[in-house]
Each structure stands twice: as C-alpha cells, then as structure tokens.
DRENDO-1510 file (C-alpha; in Angstrom, 1 decimal, always signed):
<recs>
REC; n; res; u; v; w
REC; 1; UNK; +45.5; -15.6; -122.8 .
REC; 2; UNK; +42.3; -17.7; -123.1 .
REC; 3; UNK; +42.5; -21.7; -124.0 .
REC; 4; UNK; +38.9; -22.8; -126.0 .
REC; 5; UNK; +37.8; -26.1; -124.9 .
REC; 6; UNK; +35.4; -28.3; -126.2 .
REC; 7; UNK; +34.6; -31.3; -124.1 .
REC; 8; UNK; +32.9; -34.1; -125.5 .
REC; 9; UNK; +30.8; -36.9; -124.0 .
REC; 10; UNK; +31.8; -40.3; -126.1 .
REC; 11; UNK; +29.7; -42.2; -128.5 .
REC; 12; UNK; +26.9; -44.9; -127.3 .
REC; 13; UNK; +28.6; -47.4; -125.4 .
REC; 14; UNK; +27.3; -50.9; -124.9 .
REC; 15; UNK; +26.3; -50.1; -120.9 .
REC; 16; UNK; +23.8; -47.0; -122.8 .
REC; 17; UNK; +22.3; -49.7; -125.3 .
REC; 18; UNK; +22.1; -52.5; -123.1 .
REC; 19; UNK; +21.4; -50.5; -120.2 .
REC; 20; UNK; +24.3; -51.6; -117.4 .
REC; 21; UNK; +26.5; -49.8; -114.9 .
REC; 22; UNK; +29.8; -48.8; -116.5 .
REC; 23; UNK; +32.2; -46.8; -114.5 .
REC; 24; UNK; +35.9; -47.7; -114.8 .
REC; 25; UNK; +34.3; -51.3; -116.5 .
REC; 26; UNK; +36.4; -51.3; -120.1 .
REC; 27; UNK; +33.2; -51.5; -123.2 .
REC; 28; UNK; +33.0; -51.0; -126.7 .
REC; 29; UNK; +30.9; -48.6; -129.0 .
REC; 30; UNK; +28.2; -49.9; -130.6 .
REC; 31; UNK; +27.5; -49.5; -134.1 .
REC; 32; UNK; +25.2; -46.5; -133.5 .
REC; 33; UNK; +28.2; -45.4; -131.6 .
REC; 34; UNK; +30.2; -45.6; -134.7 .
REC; 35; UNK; +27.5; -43.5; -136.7 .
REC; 36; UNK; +27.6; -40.7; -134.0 .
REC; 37; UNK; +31.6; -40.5; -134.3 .
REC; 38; UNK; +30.9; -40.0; -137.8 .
REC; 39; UNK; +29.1; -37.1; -137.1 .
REC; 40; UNK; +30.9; -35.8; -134.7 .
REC; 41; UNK; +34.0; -36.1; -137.1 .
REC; 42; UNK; +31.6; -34.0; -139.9 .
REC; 43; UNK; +30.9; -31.4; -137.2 .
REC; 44; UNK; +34.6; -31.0; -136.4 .
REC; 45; UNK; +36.2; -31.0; -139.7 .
REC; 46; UNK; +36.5; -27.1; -140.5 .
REC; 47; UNK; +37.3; -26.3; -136.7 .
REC; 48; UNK; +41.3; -25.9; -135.9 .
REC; 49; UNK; +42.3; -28.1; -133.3 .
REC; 50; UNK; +45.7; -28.0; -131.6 .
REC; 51; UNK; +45.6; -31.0; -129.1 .
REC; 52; UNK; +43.1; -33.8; -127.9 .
REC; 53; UNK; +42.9; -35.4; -125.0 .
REC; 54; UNK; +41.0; -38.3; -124.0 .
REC; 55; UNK; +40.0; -40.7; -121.0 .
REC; 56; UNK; +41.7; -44.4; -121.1 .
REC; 57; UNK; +38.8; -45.9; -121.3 .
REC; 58; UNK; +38.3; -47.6; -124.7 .
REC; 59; UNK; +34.9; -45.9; -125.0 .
REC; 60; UNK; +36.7; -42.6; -125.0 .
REC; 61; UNK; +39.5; -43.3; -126.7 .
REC; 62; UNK; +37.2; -44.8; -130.3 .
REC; 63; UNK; +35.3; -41.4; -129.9 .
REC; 64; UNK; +38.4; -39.2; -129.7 .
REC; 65; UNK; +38.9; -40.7; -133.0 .
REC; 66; UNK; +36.7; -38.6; -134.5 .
REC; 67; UNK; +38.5; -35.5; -134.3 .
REC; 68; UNK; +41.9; -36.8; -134.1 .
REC; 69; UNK; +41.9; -38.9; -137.6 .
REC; 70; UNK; +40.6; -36.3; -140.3 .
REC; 71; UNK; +44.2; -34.2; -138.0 .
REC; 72; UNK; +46.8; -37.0; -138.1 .
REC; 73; UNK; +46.4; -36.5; -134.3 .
REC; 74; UNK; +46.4; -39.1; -131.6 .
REC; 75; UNK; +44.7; -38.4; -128.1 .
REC; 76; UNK; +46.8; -38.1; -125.1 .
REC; 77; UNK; +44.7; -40.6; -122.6 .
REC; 78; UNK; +44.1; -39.9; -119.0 .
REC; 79; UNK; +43.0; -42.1; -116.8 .
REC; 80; UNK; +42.0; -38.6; -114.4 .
REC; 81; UNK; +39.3; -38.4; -117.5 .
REC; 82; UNK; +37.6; -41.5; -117.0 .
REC; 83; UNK; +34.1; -41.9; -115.6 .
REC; 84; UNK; +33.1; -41.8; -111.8 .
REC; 85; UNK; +34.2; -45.3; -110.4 .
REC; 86; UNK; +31.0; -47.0; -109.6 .
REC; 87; UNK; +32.2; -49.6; -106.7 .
REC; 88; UNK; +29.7; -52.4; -106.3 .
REC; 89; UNK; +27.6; -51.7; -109.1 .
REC; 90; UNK; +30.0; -51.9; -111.8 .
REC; 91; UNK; +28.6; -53.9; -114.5 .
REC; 92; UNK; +25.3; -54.4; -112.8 .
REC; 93; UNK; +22.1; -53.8; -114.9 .
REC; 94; UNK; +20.4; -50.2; -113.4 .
REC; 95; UNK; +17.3; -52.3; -112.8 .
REC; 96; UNK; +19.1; -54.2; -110.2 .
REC; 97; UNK; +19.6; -50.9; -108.7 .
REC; 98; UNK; +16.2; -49.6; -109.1 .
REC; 99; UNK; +15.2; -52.8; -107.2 .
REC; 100; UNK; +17.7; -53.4; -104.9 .
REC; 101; UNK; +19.6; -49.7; -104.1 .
REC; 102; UNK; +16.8; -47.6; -104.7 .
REC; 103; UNK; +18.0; -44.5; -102.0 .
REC; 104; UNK; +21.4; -44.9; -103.2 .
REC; 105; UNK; +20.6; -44.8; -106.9 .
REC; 106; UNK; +18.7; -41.5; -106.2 .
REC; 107; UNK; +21.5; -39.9; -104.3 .
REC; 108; UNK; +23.6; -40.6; -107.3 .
REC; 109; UNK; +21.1; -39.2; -109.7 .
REC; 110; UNK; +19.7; -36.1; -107.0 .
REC; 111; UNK; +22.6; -35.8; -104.8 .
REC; 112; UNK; +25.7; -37.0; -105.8 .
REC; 113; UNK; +27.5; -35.7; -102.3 .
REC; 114; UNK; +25.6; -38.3; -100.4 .
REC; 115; UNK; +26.3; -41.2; -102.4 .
REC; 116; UNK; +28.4; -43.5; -101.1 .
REC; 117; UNK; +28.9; -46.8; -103.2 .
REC; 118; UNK; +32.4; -45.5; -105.4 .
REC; 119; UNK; +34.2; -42.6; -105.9 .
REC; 120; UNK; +33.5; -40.0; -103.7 .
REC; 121; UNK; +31.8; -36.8; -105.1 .
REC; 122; UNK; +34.6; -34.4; -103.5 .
REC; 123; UNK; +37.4; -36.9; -105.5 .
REC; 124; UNK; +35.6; -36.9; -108.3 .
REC; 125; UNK; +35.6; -33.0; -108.7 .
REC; 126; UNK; +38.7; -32.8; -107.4 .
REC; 127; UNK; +39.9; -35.3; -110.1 .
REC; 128; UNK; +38.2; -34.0; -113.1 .
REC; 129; UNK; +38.6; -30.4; -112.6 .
REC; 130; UNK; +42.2; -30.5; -112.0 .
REC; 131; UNK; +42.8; -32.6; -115.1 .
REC; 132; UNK; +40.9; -30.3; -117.4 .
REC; 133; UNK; +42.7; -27.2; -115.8 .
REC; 134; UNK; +46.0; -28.6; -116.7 .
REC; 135; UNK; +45.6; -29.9; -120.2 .
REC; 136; UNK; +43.8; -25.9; -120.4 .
REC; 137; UNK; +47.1; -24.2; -118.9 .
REC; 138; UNK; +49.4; -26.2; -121.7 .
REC; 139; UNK; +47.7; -24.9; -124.4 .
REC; 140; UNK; +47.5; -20.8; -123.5 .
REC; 141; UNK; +45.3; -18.9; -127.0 .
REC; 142; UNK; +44.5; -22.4; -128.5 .
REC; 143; UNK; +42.0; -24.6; -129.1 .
REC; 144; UNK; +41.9; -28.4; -127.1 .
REC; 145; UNK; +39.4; -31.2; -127.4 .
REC; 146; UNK; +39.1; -33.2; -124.1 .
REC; 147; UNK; +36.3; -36.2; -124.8 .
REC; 148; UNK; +35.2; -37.9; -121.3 .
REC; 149; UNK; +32.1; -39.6; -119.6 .
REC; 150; UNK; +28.4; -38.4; -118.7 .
REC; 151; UNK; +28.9; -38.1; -115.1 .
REC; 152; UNK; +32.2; -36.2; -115.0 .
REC; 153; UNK; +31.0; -33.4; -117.6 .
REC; 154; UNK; +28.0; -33.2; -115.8 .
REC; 155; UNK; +30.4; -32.5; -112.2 .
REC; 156; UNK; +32.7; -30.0; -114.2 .
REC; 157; UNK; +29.6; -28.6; -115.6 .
REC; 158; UNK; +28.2; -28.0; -112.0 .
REC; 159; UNK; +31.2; -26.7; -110.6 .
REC; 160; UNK; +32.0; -23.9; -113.6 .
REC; 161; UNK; +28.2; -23.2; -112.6 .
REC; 162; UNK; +28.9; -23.1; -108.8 .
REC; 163; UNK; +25.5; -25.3; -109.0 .
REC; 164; UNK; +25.3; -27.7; -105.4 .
REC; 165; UNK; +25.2; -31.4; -105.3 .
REC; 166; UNK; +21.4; -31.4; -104.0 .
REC; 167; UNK; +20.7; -29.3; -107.1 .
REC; 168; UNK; +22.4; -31.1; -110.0 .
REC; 169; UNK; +19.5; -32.0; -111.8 .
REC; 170; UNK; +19.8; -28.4; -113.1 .
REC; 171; UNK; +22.5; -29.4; -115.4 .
REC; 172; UNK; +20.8; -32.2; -117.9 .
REC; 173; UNK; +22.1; -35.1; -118.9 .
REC; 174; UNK; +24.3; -35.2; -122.0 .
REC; 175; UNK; +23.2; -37.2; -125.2 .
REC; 176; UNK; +25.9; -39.6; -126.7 .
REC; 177; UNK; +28.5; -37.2; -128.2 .
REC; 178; UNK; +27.5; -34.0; -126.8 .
REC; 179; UNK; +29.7; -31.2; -126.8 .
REC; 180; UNK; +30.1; -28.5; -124.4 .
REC; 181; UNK; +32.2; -25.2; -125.2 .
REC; 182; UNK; +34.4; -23.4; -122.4 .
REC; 183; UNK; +37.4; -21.0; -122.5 .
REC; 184; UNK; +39.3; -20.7; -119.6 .
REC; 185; UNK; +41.6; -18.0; -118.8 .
REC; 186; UNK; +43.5; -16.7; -115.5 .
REC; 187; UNK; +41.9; -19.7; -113.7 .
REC; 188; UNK; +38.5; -19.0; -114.8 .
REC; 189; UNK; +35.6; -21.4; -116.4 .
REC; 190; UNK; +33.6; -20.0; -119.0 .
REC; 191; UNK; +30.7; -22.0; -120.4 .
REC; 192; UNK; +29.4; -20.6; -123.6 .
REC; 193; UNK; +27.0; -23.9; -124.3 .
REC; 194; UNK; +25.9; -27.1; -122.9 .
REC; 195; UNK; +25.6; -31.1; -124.5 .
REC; 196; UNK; +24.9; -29.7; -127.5 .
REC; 197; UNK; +23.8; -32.5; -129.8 .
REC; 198; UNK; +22.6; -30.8; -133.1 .
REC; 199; UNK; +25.0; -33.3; -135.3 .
REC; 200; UNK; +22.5; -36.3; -134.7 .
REC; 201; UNK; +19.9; -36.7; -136.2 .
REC; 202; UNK; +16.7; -38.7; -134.4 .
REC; 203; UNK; +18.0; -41.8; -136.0 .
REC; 204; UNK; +21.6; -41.3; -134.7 .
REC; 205; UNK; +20.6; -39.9; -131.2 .
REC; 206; UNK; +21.2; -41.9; -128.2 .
REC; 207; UNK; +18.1; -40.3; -126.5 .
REC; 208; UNK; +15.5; -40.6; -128.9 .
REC; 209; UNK; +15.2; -44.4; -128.4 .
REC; 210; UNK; +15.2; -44.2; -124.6 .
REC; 211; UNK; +13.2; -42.7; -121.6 .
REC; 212; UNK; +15.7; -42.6; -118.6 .
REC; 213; UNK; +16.9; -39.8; -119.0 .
REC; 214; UNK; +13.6; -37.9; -118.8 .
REC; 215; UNK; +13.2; -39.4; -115.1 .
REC; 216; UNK; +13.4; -36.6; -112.2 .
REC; 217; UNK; +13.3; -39.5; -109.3 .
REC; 218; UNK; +16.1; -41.2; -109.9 .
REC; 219; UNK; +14.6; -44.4; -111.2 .
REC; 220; UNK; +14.5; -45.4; -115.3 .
REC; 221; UNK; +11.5; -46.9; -117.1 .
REC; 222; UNK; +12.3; -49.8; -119.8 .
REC; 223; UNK; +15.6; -50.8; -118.0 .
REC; 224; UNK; +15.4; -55.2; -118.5 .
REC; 225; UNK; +16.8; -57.3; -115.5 .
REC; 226; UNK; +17.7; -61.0; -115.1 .
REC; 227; UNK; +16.4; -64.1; -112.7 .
REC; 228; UNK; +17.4; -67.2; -113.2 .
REC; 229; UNK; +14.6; -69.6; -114.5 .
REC; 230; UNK; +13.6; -72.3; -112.4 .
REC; 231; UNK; +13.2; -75.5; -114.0 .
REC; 232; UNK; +12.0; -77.6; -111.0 .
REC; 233; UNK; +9.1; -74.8; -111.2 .
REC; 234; UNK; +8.8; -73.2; -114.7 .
REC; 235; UNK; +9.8; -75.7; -116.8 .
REC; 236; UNK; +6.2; -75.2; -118.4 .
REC; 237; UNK; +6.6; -71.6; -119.1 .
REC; 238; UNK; +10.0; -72.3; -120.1 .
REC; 239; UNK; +8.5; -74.4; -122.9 .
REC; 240; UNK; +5.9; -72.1; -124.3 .
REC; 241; UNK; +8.7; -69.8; -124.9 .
REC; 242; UNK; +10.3; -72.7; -127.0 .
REC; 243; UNK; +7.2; -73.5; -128.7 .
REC; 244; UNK; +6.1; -70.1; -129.5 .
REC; 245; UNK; +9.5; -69.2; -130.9 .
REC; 246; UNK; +9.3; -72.5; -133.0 .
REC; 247; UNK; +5.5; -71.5; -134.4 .
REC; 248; UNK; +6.5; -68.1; -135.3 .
REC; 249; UNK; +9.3; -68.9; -137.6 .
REC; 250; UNK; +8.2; -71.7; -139.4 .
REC; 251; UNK; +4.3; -71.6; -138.8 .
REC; 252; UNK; +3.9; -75.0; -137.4 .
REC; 253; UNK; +5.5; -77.0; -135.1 .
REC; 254; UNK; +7.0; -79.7; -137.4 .
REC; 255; UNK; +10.6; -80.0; -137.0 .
REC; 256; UNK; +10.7; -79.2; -133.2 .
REC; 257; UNK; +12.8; -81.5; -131.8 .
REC; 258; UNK; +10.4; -81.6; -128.7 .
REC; 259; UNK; +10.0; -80.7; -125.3 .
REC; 260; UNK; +11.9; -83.4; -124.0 .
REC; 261; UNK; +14.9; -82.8; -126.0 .
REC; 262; UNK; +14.8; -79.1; -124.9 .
REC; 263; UNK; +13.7; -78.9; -121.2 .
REC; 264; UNK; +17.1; -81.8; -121.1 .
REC; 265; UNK; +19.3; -79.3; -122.6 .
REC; 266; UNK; +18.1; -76.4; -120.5 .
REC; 267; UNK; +18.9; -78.2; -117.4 .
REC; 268; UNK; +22.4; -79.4; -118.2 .
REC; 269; UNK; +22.7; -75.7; -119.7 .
REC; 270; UNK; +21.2; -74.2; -116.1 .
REC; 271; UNK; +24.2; -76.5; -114.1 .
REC; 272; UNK; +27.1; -74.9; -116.1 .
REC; 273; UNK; +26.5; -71.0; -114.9 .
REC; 274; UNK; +24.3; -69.2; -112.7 .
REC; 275; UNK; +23.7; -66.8; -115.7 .
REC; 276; UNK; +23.2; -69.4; -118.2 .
REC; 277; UNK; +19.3; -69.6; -118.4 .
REC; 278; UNK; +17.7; -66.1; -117.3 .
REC; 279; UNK; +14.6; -65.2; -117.5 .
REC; 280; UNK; +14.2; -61.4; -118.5 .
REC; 281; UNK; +12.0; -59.4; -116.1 .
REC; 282; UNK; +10.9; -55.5; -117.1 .
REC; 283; UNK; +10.0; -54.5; -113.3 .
REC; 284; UNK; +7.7; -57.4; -111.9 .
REC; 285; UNK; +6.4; -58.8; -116.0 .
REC; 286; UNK; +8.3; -61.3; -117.8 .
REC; 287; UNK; +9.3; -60.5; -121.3 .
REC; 288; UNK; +11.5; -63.2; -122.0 .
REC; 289; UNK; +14.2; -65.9; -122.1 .
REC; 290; UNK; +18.1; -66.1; -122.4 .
REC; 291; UNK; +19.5; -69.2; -122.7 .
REC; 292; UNK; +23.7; -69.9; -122.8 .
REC; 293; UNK; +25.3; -72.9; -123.9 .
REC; 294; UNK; +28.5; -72.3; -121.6 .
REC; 295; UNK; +30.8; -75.3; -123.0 .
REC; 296; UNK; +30.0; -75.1; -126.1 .
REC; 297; UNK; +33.1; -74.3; -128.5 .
REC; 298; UNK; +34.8; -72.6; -125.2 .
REC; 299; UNK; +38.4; -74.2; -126.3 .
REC; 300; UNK; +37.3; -71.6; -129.5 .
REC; 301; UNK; +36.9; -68.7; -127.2 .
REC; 302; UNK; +32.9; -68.4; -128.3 .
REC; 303; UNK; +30.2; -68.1; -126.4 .
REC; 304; UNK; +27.1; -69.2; -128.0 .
REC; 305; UNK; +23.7; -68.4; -127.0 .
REC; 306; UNK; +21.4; -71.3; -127.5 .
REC; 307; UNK; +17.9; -69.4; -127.1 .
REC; 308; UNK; +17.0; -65.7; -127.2 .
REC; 309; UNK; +13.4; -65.1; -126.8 .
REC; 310; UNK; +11.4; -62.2; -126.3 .
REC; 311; UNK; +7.0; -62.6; -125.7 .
REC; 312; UNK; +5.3; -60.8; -128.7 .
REC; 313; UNK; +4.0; -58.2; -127.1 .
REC; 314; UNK; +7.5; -56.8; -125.9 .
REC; 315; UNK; +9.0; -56.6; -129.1 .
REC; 316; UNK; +9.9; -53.8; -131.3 .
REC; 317; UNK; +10.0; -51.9; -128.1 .
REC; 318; UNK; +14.0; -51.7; -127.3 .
REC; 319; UNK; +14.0; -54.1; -124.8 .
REC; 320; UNK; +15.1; -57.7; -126.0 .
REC; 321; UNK; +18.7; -55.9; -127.5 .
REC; 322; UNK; +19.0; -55.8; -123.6 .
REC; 323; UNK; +19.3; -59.7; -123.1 .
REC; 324; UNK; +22.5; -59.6; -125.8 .
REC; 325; UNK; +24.1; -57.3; -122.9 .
REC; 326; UNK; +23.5; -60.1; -120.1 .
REC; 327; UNK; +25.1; -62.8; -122.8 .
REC; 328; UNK; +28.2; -61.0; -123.4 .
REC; 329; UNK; +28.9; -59.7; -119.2 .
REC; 330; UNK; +28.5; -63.4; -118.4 .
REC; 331; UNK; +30.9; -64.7; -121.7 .
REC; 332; UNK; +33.4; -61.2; -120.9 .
REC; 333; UNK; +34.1; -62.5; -117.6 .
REC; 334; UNK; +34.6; -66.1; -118.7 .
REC; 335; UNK; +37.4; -65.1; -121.5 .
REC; 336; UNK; +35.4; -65.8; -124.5 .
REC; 337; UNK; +36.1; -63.5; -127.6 .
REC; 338; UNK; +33.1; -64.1; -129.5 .
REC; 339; UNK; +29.4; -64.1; -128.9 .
REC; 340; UNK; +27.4; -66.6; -131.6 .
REC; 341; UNK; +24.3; -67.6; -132.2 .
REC; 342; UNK; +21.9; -69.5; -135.1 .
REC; 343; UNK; +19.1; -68.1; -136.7 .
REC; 344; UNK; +16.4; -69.5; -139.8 .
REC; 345; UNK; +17.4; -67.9; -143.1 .
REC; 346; UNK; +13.3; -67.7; -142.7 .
REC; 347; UNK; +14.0; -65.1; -140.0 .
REC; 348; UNK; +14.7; -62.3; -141.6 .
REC; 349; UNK; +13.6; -59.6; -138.8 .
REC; 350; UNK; +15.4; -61.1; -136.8 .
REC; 351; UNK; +18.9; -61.1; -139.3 .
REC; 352; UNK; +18.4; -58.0; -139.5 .
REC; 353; UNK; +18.4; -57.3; -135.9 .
REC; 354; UNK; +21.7; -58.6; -135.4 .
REC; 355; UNK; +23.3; -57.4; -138.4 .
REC; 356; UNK; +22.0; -53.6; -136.9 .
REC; 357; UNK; +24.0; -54.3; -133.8 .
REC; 358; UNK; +27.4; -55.5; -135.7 .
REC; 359; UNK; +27.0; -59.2; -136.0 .
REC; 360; UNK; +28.5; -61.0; -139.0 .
REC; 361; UNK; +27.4; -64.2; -140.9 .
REC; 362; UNK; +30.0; -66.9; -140.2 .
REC; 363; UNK; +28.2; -69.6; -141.9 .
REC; 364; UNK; +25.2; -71.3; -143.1 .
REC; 365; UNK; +24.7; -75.0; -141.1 .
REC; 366; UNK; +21.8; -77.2; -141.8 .
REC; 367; UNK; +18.8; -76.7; -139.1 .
REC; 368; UNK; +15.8; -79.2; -138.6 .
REC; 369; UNK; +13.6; -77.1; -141.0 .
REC; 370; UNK; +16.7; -75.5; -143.4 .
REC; 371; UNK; +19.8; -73.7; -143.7 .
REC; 372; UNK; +20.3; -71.3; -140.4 .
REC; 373; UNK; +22.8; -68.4; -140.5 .
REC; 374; UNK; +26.0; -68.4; -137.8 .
REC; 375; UNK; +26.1; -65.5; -136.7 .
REC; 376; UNK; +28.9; -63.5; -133.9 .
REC; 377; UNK; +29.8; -60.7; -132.8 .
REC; 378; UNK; +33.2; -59.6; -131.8 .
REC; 379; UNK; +33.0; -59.0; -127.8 .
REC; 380; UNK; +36.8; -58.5; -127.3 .
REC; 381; UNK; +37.2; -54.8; -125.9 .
REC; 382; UNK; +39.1; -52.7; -128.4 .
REC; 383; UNK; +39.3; -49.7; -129.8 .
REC; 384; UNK; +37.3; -49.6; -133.2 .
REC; 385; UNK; +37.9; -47.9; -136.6 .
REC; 386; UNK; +35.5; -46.4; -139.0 .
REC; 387; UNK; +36.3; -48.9; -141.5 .
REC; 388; UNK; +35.7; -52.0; -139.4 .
</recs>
C-alpha cells in the first residue's frame, strides 16, 4: 500500500524578498507570496487530496492555505516541519554572512554536515525524515500534502537520493512553491519529480528576480547590508542623499526645509537606536540611506521611517525593497505593529512601489510642497488570507 506525497516549499517569504536569515524566526508572505499561493491553489484544484500537513511556522501555514481552502481542510502543523534552526544568524541579513561567516556560510550551502552555527545536519534529517514517514504511514493508498521550508526538502530530497552532505549541490534549490512528488511504501522513498515550478509564471517566480541561487560558492550577488552612518564623519554625504531625494521629486530645491533642520533630526534620530540611521552597503559601494524615527507614534504601535533613499544608479535593480526589511526587523523587535512612511502625491513610482509590496494609503497630510500620502504596512506576523 503506497501513500502519494507531494511536498511543497511555501510561498516568498519576507527573508526571500528582503534577503535575511529565517530559520525558526516567525515572517509573513509577501504579496508576491500571495500570487504564488494562488497558483499553487489553481494547480491543485482537480487533484484529490486526503490530508495536509504543514510546518508551524506562519510562512507554512498561509501557503498550506492554498490546497486546504478550495477542500474545507485545515493543515495539521508540525513544528518537526519547520526549517533548519539557524542559531546566531537568525534574522541576520546573508550579506552579514558573506562578510563576516564566509567558511561557515559555504559549509551550509556545500556541506551541510560541517556546519556548525544551528541545528545539526544529523538532527535535522533525523527530524524531517521521521516526520514525513509518519504523516506517510497514517495515510496507507492516499494522497497527503506536507508544505515545509527550502532547506529541509532539500535534506529529505538528498537522503531519498542517498546523495552525501559534501555533494548536496546535486539537488537544486527550490523556487517559492515548488513541489516535489514521492510515494512511499514498505518504508521506501520514491521520487518521481523535483521543485517543480511550472505554475509561475516569470512574473510570479521567486527566482526570476534574483541571482543567489545560481551561486556554486556559497556566496550571493545583490544581497544589501547595513552600517550605521556616521554623522560626526558623513554628515556631508548624508546630506546629498537629502538633497538629491528633494531635487528629484519636485525638481528644485524650494521647500527643503534645509540642511540644518535635517542633519538635527538625523542626530537625535541616530541616539534613539543603533539601527535607526543605516547606511545601505551592496558589498564595499553605498547605495543608500535608511532613516527611522524610533519615538515617533510608538504609544500607536507604528514605526515610521523618516527617509528611504536609494542613489540613482541602484534603482530599479531589486535592491532598495531590501532596506524595508532592515525597517521592519529593527520595529518587529521593538513591538510596533505597523511600518509608515510619507510620500509626494508627485511621487508616483515610488506609490507604486509600496502599494506592490502591500502598503495602504492611510491618509493625505499636508507636506512643504503639497499633499503627501501616509502610507503602512501591516508588520504584525499572521497568517494571511487571499482576500486580505
């Protein structure tokens, strides 16, 4: 008696968009996330499905969604389905790693045996392949859905393959939403195909907007990381980025407030949190500027970003949605609920921008040179619906 399983790898998460470690770290789907569960669900629908099971983790668990819905089924969770525990590096930005853990960061990628920051490899099989063989031995001659994480379908992949640690670049790494089809019978893995993706589309695919995955060294190209900005020392760099950011909304610099007003704010900004004026950094080039406004509306549970800026010539190149991810890990661990921000009605591209990534217009304040649009996004970890 044979059991079919399809395993799935969840939807983009915000550590795939914004590029940061997420292990057992709790995050959202994004709203390209949301499109790919909408696929999924479409490839799913005619497919009988007699039970679904789902890592805890809220990533997982808005993904599962997708099959269970359309079935009037709700996933069983595991918590022996979430991802590899990641240790130190939870919720650090893979640059930092690329910089700073380099030989550990290619055993995790090369050899995952050696690795020695989280969960241990020999745990981790342990872990996931008991957990799928059990939900597989419940369900003898039917059909199960079991939607996890990346790294652990890549180590039950490797095992079912009797493929080594030092060789597990052999099995590739799974676009967002992948599926994998097994049947398992008398204690036996059969893999009949691997992260298939063939529901997304190049405008829904995780992948076709980024390069790490194509590494074989272990290191990522276009992953952003974070310094803070020195005042005492770049205060006139700091201000370029002001003025530029002025001049290329409203063409002139009338209505700036001046540099005064802004190199004030930055420092008192700079005193509040560690993380609250960042300069972004894409290996040893600046690209940019994040600036937090840490008190401002905390009794509200905001967080409000006071300046996002990235330099011309690094836009339009998926880099500055990056930034948004150091905003809401420093406003996460604070409490706050909300990320918000102003921008020109003149802005358009930039409206646009946030309304792609799931921000909503709370209201329309008066600016220096006109009305500005509120904006926030919702930064409490839940898990979503379609309709949202």
């Amino acid at each position: 008696m044979s059991t079919k399983i399809y395993l799935i790898r969840h939807a983009e998460a915000e550590g795939n968009l914004y590029r940061r470690v997420h292990g057992h770290y709790d995050s959202n789907i994004t709203e390209l996330g949301m499109r790919q569960i909408a696929a999924l669900r479409d490839r799913f629908i005619d497919i009988p499905v007699d039970a679904l099971y789902s890592s805890d983790l809220v990533r997982a668990q808005t993904t599962a969604r997708a099959i269970g819905t359309p079935r009037g089924m709700e996933a069983i969770t595991s918590e022996r389905l979430r991802e590899v525990y990641m240790g130190r590096w939870e919720d650090l930005t893979w640059a930092t790693l690329e910089r700073d853990d380099a030989e550990q960061l290619r055993f995790y990628s090369r050899d995952p045996a050696q690795w020695n920051v989280g969960e241990a490899y020999a745990d981790k099989k342990a872990r996931i392949f008991g957990a799928v063989q059990d939900f597989a031995e419940k369900h003898p001659n039917e059909t199960i859905c079991i939607v996890a994480h990346g790294c652990v379908i890549r180590t039950l992949l490797a095992m079912i393959l009797d493929i080594p640690s030092e060789r597990i670049t052999e099995i590739p790494h799974c676009d967002n939403t992948g599926v994998s089809f097994l049947e398992y019978e008398d204690g036996v893995f059969q893999l009949h195909y691997m992260n298939d993706a063939s529901h997304l589309t190049e405008e829904t695919s995780t992948f076709a907007r980024q390069n790490w995955w194509k590494s074989t060294d272990g290191t990522a190209t276009g992953n952003v990381d974070y310094f803070p900005l020195d005042l005492t020392k770049d205060a006139d760099r700091y201000l370029a980025y002001r003025r530029e950011a002025w001049e290329s909304v409203y063409g002139s610099l009338e209505g700036y407030a001046g540099d005064a007003v802004y190199l004030s704010h930055a420092k008192q900004h700079a005193a509040a949190h560690p993380g609250a004026l960042v300069e972004a950094y894409l290996r040893d080039t600046p690209i940019g500027v994040l600036e937090l406004d840490i008190a401002r509306a905390d009794f509200l549970g905001e967080g409000h970003i006071s300046f996002y800026y990235v330099l011309p010539e690094f836009r339009n190149r998926g880099l500055g949605v990056q930034l948004l991810g150091h905003a809401i890990s420093v406003y996460r661990a604070l409490g706050r609920d909300t990320l918000t921000l102003h921008v020109s009605d003149q802005n358009q591209a930039a409206i646009g921008f946030y309304e792609r990534l799931g921000f909503k217009n709370v209201g329309r304040p008066d600016g220096a040179n006109g009305r500005l649009w509120e904006m926030e996004l919702d930064i409490r970890v839940r898990v979503r619906y379609e309709d949202e």
